[in-house]
C-alpha positions, 0 to 999 in steps of 0.5 A: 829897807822895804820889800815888794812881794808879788803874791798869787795864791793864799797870800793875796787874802787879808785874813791871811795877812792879818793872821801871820804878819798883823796887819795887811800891807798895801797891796795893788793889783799886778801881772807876773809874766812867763810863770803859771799857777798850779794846783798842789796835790792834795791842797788848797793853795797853788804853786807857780813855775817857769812858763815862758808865754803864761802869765800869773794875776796877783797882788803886790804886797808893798813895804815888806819888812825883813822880819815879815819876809822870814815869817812868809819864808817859814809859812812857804816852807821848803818846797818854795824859794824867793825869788826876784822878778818884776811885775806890772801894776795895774797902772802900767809900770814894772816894780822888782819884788820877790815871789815864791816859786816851786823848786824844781826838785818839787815841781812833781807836787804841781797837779797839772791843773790851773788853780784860782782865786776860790782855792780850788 
């Protein structure tokens, strides 16, 4: 089975990609609505959390294996969770893919500060 992957942070860069799953999937541009993206204390990577109104720009990774999934799991750690949502492409249309999400439990390593794609 494949997988979907709505990536907003590190993960939408190729280097990145290529460096944990050696290769880099096909991707399209697309819009994850009633979440935001945050800065982590401390790091150059963002977090996003429940903002009902807000939405996140991002990349869809597409046809994502099981074992590229658990790679990204590790690479997430702790503080995040997959969970499932839907996106809109560029092209209009709603796909189901999983995200990472802060947990609420960590939600207190989110600067309240938007974070952008230059890492900062």
């Amino acid at each position: 089975m494949k997988y979907n992957l709505f990536v907003y942070g590190t993960l939408m860069w190729e280097e990145t990609q290529r460096a944990l799953l050696g290769r880099s999937p096909q991707t399209v541009d697309a819009l994850l609505y009633d979440y935001k993206r945050f800065k982590v204390k401390g790091e150059s990577y963002p977090g996003i959390r429940k903002s009902p109104g807000s939405s996140v720009r991002g990349k869809l990774l597409l046809g994502l294996t099981e074992e590229e999934l658990r790679v990204l799991d590790y690479y997430e750690g702790e503080e995040y969770e997959r969970t499932e949502v839907k996106v809109e492409t560029s092209d209009g249309e709603f796909i189901n893919a999983f995200v990472y999400v802060i947990k609420d439990e960590f939600s207190n390593i989110l600067k309240d500060e938007e974070w952008n794609e230059k890492g900062y």
